[in-house]
N, C-alpha and C positions, 0 to 999 in steps of 0.2 A: 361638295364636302370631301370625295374622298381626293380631287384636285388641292384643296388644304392641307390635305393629311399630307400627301405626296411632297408638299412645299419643306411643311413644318418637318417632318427626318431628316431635310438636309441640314435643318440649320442647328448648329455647333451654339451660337450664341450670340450676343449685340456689345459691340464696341460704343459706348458713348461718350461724348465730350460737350462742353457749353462753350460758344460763344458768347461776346457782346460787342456793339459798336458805339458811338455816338455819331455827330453828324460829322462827316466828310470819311469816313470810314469804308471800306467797301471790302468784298473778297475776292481778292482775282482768281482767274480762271483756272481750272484745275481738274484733275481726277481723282477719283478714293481709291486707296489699292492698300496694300499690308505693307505697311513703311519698313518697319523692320526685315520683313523677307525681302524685299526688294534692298536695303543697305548693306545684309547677309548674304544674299545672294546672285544680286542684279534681274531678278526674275518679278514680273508686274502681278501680282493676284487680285483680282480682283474682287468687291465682295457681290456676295447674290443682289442685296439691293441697299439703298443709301435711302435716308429720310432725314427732313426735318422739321423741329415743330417750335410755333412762335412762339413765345412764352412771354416777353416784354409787351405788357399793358401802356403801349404807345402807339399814337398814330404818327405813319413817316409818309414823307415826301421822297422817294429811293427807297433802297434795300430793297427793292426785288430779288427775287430768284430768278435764275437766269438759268436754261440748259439751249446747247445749240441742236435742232432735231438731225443734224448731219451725225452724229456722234463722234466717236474717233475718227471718222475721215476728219472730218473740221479739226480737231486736235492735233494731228498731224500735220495738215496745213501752217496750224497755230501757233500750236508750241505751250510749254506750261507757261502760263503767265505771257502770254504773247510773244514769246522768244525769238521766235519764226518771223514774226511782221511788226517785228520794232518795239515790242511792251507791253505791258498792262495797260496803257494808256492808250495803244492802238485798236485790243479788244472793245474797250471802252466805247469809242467812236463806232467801231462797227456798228454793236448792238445798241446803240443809241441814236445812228441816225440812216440806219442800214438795219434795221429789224426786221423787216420781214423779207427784204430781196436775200439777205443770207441767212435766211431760214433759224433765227432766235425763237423760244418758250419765255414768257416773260410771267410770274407771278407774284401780285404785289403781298408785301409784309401785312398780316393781320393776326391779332391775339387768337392762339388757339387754332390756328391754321397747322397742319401738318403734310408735307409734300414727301410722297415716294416715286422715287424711281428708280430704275434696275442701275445695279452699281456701278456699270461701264459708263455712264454719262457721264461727260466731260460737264462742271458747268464753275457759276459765280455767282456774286452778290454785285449789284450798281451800289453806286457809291451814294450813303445818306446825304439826302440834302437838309433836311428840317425834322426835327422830332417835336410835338405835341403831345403832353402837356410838358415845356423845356426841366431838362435834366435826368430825362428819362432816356432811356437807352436801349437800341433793339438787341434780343436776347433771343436766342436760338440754341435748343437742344438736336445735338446731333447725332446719327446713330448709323452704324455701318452693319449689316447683317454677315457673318461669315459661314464657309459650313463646315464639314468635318475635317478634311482635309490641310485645312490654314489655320483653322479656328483656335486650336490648343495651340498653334505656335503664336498667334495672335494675343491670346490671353496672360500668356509671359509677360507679354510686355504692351499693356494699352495703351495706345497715341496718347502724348503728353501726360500720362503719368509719372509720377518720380523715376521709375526702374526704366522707363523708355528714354526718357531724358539723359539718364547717365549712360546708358549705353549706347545711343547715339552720340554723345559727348566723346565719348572713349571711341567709336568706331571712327569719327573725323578723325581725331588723333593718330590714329592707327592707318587711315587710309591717304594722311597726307608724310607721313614716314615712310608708308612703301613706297608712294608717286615717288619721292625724294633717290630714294635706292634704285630704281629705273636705270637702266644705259641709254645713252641716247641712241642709240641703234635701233633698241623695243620701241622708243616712242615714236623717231620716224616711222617705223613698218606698221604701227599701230598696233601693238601684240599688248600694250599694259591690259593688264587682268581686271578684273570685276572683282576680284577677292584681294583681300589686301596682303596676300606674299606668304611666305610662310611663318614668320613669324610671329605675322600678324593674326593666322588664322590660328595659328595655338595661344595665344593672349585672349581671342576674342571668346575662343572654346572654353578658358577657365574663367572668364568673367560671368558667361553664361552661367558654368554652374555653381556659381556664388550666390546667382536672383533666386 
């Protein structure tokens, strides 16, 4: 109990969003971290724990949950989306015909199932092969735990919400103006910034406090 109690004051609050696929559909590989501080500030947060729960009254053939038990060592190796080893179609391969030599968690889609794990896990979806009874579609609620320290900047703006969308719209914007402005000097020595320039960072200051 009082190891609960201890848990429950860190956390700030739960970021949630819905998935859905049909067949041939899958999620590649990936981390949960606070999209916007990392866009704002190139810095990774990550949350306390990530969950999700099946919600589509369908049986599949695919759509597992996927986590690799190496954790970020394997992502590093990896890359988001297989960057590192050729794609999302070479992750694919791995944990399809290499599951257990490099160390894959595989858990198949079932109604009313919910999967947590601590939120540094790298992980995926396999790709639908078949859904029964046809035109139903797997459906998953997802939920990211934050705690007090990311948490209210988190809340500004919740992944894929309208206000996150448009601010991420306007920060592309904004951070492919500064690349543009660069000398080629900076870019050979590798000095381009993680922030997008000055002018960029006072546009982004007052859009902020528009939300």
């Amino acid at each position: 109990r009082a190891w609960r109690e201890a848990l429950l004051e860190r956390v700030h609050g739960f970021e949630v969003w819905c998935l859905t696929g049909g067949e041939g559909n899958r999620c590649d590989y990936h981390i949960d971290f606070a999209e916007f501080q990392r866009y704002q500030h190139n810095v990774i947060f990550f949350p306390l724990y990530s969950a999700t729960i099946h919600l589509g009254r369908a049986d599949c053939e695919g759509g597992e949950f996927l986590a690799n038990r190496d954790g970020l060592s394997h992502y590093v190796r990896t890359g988001y989306k297989g960057a590192h080893v050729g794609g999302a179609n070479a992750v694919e391969v791995e944990y399809t015909e290499k599951e257990e030599e490099t160390n894959w968690q595989r858990v198949a889609y079932k109604f009313n199932r919910s999967i947590i794990i601590d939120g540094s896990i790298p992980h995926c979806s396999s790709r639908v092969k078949n859904i029964q009874p046809p035109g139903k579609r797997r459906i998953i609620l997802a939920t990211n735990v934050y705690d007090h320290f990311v948490g209210p900047k988190v809340s500004r703006f919740p992944i894929h919400s309208p206000a996150w969308q448009k601010v991420i719209k306007f920060n592309n914007i904004i951070s492919k103006i500064s690349k543009s402005l660069h000398r080629p000097q900076e870019e050979e020595e590798g000095k381009e910034e993680a922030t997008y320039g000055p002018y960029g960072e006072i546009l982004s200051k007052k859009m902020l406090e528009t939300q």
